[in-house]
C-alpha positions as CSV (number, residue, x, y, z in Angstrom):
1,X,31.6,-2.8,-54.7
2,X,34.2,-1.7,-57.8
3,X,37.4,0.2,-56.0
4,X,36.7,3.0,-58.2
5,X,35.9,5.8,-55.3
6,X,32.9,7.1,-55.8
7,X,31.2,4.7,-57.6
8,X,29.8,1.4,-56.9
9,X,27.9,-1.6,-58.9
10,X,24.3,-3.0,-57.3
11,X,22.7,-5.5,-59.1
12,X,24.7,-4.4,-62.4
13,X,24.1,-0.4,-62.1
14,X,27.1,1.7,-62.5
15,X,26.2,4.3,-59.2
16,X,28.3,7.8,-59.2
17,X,28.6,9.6,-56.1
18,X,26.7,12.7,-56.3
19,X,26.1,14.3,-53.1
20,X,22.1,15.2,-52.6
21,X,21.2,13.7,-54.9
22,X,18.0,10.6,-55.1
23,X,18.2,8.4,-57.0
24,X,17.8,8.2,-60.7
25,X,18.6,7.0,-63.8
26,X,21.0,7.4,-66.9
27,X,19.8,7.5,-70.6
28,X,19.2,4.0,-70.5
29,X,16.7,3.6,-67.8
30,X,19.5,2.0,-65.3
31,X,19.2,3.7,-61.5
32,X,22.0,5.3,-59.8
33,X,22.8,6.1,-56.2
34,X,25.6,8.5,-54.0
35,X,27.2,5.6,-53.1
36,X,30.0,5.9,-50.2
37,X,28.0,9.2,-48.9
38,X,24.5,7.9,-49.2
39,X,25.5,4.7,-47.5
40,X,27.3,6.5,-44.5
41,X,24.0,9.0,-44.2
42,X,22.1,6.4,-44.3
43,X,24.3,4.0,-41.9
44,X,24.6,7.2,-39.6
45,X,20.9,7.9,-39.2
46,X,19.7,4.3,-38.3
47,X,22.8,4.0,-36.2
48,X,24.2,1.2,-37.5
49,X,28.2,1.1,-38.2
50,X,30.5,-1.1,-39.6
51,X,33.3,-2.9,-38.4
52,X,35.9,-5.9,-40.1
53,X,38.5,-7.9,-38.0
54,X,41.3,-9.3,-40.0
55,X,41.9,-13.0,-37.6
56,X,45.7,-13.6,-39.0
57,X,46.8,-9.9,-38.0
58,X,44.3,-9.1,-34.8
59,X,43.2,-5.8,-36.6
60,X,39.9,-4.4,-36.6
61,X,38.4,-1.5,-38.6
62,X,35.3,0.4,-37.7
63,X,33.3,2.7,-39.5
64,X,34.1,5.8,-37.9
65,X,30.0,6.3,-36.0
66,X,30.6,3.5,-34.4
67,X,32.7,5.5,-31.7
68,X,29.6,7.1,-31.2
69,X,27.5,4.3,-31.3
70,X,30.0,3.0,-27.7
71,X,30.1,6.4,-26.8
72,X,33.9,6.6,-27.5
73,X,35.2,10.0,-28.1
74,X,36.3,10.7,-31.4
75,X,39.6,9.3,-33.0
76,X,40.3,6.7,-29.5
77,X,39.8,4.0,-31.3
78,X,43.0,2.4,-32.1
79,X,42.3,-0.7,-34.1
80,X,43.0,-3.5,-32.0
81,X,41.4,-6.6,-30.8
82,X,42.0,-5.6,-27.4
83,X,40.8,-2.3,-27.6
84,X,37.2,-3.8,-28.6
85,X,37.7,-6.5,-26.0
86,X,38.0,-3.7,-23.3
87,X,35.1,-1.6,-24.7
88,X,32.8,-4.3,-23.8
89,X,31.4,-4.7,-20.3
90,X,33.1,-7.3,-17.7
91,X,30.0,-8.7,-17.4
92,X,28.9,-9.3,-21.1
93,X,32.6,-10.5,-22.4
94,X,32.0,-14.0,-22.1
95,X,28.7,-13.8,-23.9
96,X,30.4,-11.9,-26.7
97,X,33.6,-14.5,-26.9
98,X,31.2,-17.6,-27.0
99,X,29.1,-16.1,-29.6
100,X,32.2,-15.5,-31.8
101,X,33.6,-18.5,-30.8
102,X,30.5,-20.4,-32.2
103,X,30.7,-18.4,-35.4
104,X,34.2,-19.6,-35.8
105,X,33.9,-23.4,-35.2
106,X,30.5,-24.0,-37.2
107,X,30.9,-20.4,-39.7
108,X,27.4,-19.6,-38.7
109,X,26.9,-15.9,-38.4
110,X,26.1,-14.8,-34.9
111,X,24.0,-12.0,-32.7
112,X,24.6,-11.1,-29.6
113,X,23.7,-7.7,-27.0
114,X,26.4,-6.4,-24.8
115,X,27.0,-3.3,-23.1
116,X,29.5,-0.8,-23.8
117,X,32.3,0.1,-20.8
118,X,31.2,3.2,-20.3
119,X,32.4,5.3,-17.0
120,X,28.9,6.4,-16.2
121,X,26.7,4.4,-14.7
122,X,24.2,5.2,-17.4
123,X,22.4,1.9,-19.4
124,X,23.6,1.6,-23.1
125,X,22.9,-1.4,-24.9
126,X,24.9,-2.6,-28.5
127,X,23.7,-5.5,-30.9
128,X,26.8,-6.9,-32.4
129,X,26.0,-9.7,-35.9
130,X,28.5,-10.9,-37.7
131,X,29.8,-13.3,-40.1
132,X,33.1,-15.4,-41.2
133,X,34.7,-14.8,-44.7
134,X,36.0,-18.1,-45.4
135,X,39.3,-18.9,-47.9
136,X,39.8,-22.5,-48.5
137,X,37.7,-23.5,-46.2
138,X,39.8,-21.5,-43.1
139,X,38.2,-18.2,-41.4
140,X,40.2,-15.5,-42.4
141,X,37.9,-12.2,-41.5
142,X,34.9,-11.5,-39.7
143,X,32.5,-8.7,-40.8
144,X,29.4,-7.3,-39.5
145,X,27.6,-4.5,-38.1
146,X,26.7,-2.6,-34.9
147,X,23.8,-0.6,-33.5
148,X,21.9,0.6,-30.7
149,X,19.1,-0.9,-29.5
150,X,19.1,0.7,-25.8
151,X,15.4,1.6,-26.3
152,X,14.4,-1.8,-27.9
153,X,16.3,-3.4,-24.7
154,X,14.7,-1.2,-22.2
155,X,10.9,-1.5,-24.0
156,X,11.6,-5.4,-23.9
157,X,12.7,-5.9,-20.6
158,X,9.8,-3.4,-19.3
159,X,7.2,-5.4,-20.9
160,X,8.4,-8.7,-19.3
161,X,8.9,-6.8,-15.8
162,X,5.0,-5.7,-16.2
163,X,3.8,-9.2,-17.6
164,X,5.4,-10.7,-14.2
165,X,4.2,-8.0,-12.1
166,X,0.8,-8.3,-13.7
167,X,1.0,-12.2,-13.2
168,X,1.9,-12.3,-9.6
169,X,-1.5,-10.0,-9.0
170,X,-3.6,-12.4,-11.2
171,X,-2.2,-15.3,-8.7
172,X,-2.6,-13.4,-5.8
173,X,-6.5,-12.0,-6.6
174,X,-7.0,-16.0,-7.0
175,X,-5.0,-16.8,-3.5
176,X,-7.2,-14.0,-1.9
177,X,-10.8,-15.5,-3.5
178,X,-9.9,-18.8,-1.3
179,X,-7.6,-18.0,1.5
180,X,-9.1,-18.3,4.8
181,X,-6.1,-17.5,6.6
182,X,-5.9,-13.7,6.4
183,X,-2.5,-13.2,8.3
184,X,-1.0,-16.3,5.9
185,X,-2.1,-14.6,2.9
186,X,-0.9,-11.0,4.0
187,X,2.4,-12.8,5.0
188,X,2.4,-13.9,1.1
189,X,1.5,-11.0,0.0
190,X,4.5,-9.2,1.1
191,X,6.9,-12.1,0.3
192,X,5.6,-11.7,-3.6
193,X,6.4,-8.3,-3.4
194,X,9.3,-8.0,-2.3
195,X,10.5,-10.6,-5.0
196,X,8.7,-8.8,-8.0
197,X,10.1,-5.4,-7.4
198,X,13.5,-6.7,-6.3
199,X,13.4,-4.8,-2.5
200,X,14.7,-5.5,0.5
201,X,11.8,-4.3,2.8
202,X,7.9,-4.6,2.5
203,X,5.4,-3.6,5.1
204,X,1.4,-4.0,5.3
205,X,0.5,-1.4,8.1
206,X,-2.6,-1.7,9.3
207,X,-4.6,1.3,10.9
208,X,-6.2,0.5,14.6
209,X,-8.8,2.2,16.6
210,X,-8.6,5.7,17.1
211,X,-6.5,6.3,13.8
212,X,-3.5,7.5,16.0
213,X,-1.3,5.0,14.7
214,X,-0.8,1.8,12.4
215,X,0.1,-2.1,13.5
216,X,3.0,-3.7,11.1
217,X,0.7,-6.6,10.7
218,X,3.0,-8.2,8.2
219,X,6.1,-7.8,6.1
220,X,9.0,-8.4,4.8
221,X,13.1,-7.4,5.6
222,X,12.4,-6.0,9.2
223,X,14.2,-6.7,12.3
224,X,13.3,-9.8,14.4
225,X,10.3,-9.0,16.9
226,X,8.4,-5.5,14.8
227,X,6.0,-7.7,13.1
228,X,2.9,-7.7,14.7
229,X,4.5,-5.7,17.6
230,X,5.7,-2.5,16.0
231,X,3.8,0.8,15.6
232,X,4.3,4.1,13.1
233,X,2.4,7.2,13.7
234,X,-0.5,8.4,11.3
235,X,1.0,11.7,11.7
236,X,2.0,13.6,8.2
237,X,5.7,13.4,10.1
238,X,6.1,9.7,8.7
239,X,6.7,8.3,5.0
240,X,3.6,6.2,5.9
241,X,1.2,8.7,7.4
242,X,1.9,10.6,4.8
243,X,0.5,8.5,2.7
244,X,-2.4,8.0,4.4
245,X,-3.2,11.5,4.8
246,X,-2.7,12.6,0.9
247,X,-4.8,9.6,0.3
248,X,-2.1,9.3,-3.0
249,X,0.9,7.2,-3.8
250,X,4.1,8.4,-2.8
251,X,7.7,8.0,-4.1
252,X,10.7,8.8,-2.3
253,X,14.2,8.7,-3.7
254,X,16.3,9.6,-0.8
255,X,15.4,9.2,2.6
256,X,17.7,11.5,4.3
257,X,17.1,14.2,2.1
258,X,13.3,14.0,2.0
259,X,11.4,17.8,2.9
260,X,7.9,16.1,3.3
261,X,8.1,14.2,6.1
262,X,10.3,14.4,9.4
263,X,10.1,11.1,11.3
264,X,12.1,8.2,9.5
265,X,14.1,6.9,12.6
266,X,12.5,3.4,11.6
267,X,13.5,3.7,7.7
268,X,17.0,5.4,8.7
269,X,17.7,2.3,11.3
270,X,17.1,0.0,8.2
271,X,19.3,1.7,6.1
272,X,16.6,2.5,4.0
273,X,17.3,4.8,1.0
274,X,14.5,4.7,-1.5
275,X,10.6,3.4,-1.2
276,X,7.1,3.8,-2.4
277,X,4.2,3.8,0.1
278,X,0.5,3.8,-1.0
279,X,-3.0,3.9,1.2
280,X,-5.3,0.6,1.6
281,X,-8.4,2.1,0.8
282,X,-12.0,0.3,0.2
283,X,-14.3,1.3,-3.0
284,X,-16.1,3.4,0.1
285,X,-12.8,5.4,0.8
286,X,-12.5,4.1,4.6
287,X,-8.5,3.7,5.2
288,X,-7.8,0.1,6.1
289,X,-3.9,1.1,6.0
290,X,-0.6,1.5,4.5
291,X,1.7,-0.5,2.0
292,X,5.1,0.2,1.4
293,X,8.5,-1.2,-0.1
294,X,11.6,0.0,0.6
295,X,15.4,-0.8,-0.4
296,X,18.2,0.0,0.7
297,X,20.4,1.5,-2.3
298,X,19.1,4.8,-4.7
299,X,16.6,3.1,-6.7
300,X,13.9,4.6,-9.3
301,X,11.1,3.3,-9.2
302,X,8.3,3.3,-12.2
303,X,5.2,4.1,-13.0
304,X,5.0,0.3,-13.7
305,X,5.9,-0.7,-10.6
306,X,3.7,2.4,-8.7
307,X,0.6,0.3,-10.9
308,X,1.8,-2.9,-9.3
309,X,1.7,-1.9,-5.8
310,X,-1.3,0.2,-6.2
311,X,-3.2,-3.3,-7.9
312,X,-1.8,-5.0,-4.7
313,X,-2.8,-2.7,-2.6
314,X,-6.4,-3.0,-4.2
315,X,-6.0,-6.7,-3.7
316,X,-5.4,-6.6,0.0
317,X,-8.4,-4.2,0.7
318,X,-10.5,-6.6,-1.5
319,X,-9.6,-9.3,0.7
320,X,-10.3,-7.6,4.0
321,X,-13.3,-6.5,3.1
322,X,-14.4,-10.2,1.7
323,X,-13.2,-11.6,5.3
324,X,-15.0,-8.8,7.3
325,X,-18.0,-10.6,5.3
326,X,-17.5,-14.0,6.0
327,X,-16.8,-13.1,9.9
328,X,-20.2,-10.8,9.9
329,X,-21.9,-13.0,8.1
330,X,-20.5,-15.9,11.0
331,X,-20.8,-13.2,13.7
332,X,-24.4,-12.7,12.7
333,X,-25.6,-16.8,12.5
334,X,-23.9,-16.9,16.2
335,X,-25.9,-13.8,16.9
336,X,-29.0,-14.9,15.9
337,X,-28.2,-18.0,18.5
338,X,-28.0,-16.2,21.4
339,X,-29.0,-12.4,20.9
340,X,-32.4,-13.5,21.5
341,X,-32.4,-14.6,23.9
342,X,-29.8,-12.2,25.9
343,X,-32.2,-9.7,24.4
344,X,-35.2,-10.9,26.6
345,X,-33.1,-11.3,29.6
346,X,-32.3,-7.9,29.5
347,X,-35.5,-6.2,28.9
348,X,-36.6,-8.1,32.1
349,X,-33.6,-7.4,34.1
350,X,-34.4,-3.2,32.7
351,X,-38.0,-3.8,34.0
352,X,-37.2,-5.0,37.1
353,X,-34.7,-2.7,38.3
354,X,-37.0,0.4,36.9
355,X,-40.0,-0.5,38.7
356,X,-37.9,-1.0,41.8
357,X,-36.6,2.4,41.4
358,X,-40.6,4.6,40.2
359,X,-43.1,6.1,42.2
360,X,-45.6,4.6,40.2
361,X,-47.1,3.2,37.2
362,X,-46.5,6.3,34.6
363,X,-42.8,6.9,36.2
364,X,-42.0,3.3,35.6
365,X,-43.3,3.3,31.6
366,X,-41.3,6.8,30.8
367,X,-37.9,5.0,32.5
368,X,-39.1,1.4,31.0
369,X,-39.7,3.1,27.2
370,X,-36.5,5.2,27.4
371,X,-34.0,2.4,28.3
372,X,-35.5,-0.1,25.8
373,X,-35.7,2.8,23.0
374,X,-31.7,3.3,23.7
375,X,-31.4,-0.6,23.1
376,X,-33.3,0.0,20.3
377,X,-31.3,2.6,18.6
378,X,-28.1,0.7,19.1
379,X,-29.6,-2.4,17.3
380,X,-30.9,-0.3,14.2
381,X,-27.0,1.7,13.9
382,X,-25.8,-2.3,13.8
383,X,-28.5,-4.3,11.8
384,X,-28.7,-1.7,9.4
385,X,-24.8,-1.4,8.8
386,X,-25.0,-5.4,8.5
387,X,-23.5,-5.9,11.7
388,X,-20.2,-4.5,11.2
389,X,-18.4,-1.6,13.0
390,X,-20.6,1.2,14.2
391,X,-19.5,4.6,14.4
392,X,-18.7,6.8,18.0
393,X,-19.7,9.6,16.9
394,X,-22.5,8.8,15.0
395,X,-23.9,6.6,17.6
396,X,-23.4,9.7,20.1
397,X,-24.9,12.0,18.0
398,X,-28.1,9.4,17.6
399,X,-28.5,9.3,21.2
400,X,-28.1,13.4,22.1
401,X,-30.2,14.1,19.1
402,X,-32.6,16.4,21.7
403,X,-29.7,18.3,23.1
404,X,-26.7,18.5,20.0
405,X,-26.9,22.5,20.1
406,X,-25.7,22.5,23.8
407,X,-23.1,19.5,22.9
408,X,-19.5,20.0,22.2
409,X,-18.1,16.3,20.4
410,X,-14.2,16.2,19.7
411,X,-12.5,13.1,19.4
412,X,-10.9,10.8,16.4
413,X,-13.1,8.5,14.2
414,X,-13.3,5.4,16.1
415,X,-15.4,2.4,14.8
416,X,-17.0,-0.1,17.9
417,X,-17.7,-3.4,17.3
418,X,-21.5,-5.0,17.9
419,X,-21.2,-5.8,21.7
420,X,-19.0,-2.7,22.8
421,X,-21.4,-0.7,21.3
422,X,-24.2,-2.1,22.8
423,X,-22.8,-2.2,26.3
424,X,-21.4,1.9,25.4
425,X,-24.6,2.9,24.0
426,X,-26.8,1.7,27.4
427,X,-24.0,3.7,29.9
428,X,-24.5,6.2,27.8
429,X,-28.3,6.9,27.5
430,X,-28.1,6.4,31.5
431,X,-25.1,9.6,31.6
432,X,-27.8,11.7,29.2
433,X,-31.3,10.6,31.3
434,X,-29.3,11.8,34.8
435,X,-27.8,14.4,33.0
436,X,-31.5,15.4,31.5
437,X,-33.1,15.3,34.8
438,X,-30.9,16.6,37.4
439,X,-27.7,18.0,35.2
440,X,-26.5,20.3,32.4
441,X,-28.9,19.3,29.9
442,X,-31.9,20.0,32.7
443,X,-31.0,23.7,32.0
444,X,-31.3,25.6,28.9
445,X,-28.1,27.3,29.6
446,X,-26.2,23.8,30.3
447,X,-23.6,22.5,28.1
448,X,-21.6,18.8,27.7
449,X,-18.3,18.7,26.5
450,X,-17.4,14.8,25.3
451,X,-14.0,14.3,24.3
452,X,-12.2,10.7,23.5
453,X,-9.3,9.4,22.7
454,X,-7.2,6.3,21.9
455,X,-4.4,5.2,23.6
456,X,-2.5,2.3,24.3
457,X,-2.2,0.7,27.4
458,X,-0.8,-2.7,29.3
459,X,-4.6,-4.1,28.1
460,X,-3.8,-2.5,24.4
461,X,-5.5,0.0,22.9
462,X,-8.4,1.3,24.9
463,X,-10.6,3.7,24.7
464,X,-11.1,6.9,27.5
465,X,-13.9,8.8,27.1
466,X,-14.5,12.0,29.4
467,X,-18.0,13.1,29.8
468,X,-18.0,17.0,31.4
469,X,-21.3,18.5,32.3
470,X,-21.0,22.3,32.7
471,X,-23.4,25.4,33.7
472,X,-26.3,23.1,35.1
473,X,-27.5,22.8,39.3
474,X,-24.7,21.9,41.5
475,X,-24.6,18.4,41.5
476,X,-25.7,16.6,45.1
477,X,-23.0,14.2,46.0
478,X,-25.3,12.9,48.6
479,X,-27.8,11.3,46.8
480,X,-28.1,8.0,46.7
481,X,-26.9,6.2,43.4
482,X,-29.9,4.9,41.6
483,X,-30.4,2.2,39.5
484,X,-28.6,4.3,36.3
485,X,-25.7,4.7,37.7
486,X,-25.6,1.2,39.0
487,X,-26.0,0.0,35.4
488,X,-23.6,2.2,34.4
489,X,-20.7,0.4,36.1
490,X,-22.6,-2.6,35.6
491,X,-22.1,-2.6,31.5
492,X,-18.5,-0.8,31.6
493,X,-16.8,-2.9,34.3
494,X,-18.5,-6.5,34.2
495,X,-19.6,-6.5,30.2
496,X,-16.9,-4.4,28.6
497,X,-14.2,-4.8,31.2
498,X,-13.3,-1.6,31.9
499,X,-13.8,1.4,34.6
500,X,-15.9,4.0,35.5
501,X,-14.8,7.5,37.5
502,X,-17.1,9.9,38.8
503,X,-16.3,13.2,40.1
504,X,-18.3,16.5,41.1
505,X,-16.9,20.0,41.5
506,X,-18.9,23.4,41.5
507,X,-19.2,23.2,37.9
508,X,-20.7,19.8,37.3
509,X,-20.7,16.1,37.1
510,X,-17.3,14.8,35.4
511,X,-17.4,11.2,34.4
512,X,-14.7,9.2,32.7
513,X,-15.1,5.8,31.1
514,X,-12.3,3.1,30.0
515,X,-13.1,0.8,27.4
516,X,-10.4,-1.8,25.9
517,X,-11.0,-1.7,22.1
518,X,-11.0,-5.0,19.9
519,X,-9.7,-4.9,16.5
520,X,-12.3,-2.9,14.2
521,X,-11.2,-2.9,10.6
522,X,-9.4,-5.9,10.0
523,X,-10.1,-9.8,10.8
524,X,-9.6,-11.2,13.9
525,X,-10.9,-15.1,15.0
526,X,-13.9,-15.4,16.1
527,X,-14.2,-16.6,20.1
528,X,-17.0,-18.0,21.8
529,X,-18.3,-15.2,24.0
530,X,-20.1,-15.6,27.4
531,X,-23.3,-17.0,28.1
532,X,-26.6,-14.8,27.2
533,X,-27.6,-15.6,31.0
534,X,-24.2,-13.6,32.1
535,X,-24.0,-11.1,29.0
536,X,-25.6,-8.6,30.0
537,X,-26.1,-8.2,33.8
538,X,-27.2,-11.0,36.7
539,X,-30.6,-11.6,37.1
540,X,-32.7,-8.9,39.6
């Protein structure tokens, strides 16, 4: 560059500075350029600037964007070493003195990123290169240039935080294929999470019986004693239930200020400040549960890190659903074992008892053809769901399918597993014959009211069912209990361990049943269960 201002020589072209102007060429075809404007446009727009730092004296000179370019207000920059040593972050110095130190020992030019010292706490990232000017074989100067590559920094460091996250689910869909160990693999789960997004609290909630509330199954960051042990509502009031009840991903920024939800005594005791919580949900759309992450300073999350969870998430149901396979598919060999034969002893046992209890041979095959069709109907809602959970209120509304314009059902969606539902079911058809015969339903003006809920109690969550028979004959407390209600507390106390409670008043029969409730959604070990000789009820 000639120090003629306004003019410069490239590649043997005499440039004048004329501002505006393109490029073009004299009378004899040689191009010229603006040359001190066109070079600061053109430094300016691709916000790059210029700097020199004279080693002997310590002075440094900038081109005047790079002010900017740190976010320095205009005209602070004094021109000292130690003005541009300050500028830079405490934690990048050292990166930046090495680098130049390098440049200095072996005269090879030099990149490095660093981060301005701004006062905000906003991100801003600077590419420094350089290189030494060399007289007699000394440094004397150093020259490069600056620019901002925030953006390039931020798209970088994204696409590495996406390729681990999407890593860690590749290695986790392959744990899941071959774990057998659900709890150990849940337990993983929530460790790899917590390390990929960089939080100090992970939970895997798991939604029990009745809905009413979820189990922390497994997790990181909580207090000793809550996993496996603690409870959160399903209720819209918590971050969690929430969740469950949009059915959509949720982020939250700031706990204490959050409007959507009321209840986060667990999150606040935690110190919890930010989190994301998302529904585990099966290709059916049946809830299995909850996953969360929480931490415990303002944090904002991305969409990248929403995907992850959500493919984790996906991952998790994926996996309970394969182990509620392997353990029906194990539950129905073992079946297929002993059903049989429990079947047989039980159709004799039902004859027995019912032709103790007939006048003769037409009264014994209606009660005979009733009791074995109610056996009947329970096996069909579990063979053909392929022996998994059956459904309350669908088997209820199979066996009261003659009388469900005079019944009243309200209770939450509850899901019985094969043996509970077949002890349930034959109480049940006993409750609807008497009930037929000599109660509401013998009446066209009768009604039932069945109501149920879940609760939890020192046997765990149980099941309390209240069967209320209104605007039907006065019930006769004085007759004797046949054979019905006999089996009644027969299946409910002996098979299901539980309890039966009958009452009459002037409106009706009230009966209420207690049923303990095994886990229905997620996998539990298989036991060894009783006998088929002692299954179902002792011999007549």
């Amino acid at each position: 560059m000639s120090k003629k201002d306004g003019e410069m020589e490239v590649s043997g072209a005499k440039q004048s500075q004329v501002e505006g102007l393109p490029p073009t060429s004299d009378e004899s075809g040689r191009a010229y350029f603006p040359s001190y404007e066109f070079v600061g446009r053109a430094l300016e727009t691709s916000q790059i600037g210029i700097w020199t730092w004279e080693i002997a004296t310590n002075r440094v000179t900038w081109s005047s964007n790079l002010e900017a370019i740190h976010g320095l207000p205009s005209g602070s920059f004094d021109g000292s070493l130690s003005f541009v040593e300050n500028d830079i972050h405490p934690g990048d110095r050292a990166a930046v003195k090495a680098a130049i130190d390098e440049t200095l020992r072996t005269h090879k030019p030099y990149r490095v990123q660093y981060r301005p010292n701004r006062a905000n706490d906003e991100e801003h990232w600077v590419e420094a290169i350089g290189s030494v000017v060399l007289e007699n074989g000394q440094p004397v100067r150093m020259l490069g240039v600056c620019r901002d590559v925030t953006e390039r920094v931020q798209t970088e460091r994204e696409l590495r935080v996406r390729g681990r996250q999407q890593e860690a689910v590749a290695r986790l869909c392959e744990r899941a294929l071959t774990a057998t160990d659900l709890q150990k693999l849940l337990d993983e789960v929530a460790e790899t999470i917590a390390q990929v997004l960089d939080v100090e609290m992970v939970k895997i909630l798991e939604l029990v019986p009745g809905d009413a509330e979820m189990l922390l199954r497994a997790g990181v960051g909580w207090k000793p004693g809550l996993i496996g042990t603690a409870h959160v509502t399903t209720g819209p009031e918590s971050q969690a239930g929430f969740a469950l009840a949009t059915g959509e991903p949720i982020i939250v920024n700031g706990v204490a200020d959050e409007k959507r939800f009321s209840d986060s005594r667990m999150l606040l005791e935690h110190g919890v400040v930010s989190g994301m919580s998302t529904r585990i949900s099966g290709p059916d759309g049946r809830s299995y549960g909850v996953l969360g992450v929480h931490a415990t300073k303002e944090r904002q999350f991305s969409e990248y890190d929403l995907s992850f969870l959500l493919s984790v998430a996906n991952v998790v149901a994926g996996t309970i659903q394969r182990h509620q396979l392997d353990q029906r598919h194990e539950l129905m060999i073992r079946e297929l074992r002993h059903r049989s034969g429990n079947l047989f002893s039980q159709l004799l046992a039902l004859f027995s008892q019912s032709a103790k209890t007939s006048k003769n041979i037409a009264d014994l095959a209606v009660k005979y053809e009733a009791r074995v069709l109610a056996l009947a109907n329970a096996h069909r809602l579990i063979t053909e769901g392929g022996w998994k959970s059956t459904s309350l209120t669908e088997m209820l509304r199979t066996l009261l399918q003659p009388y469900l314009d005079r019944v009243t059902l309200n209770g939450p969606d509850v899901y019985l597993e094969p043996d509970p539902a077949f002890g349930l079911s034959t109480a049940l058809h006993e409750l609807i014959t008497n009930a037929g015969k000599h109660g509401s339903l013998s009446r066209v003006t009768g009604r039932l009211d069945m109501t149920w809920t879940v609760t939890r109690t020192q046997r765990g969550l149980t099941l309390l069912l209240e069967w209320s028979e209104t605007e039907g004959p006065a019930p006769k407390r004085t007759r004797r209990p046949g054979f019905g209600s006999r089996l009644i507390n027969m299946v409910i106390e002996r098979q299901l361990n539980g309890e039966v409670r009958q009452t009459f008043d002037t409106k009706g029969m009230h009966t209420q049943l207690t049923v303990p409730l095994t886990h229905e959604r997620w996998p539990t070990p298989v036991h060894p269960q009783i006998p088929a000789t002692q299954a179902f009820m002792p011999p007549p």
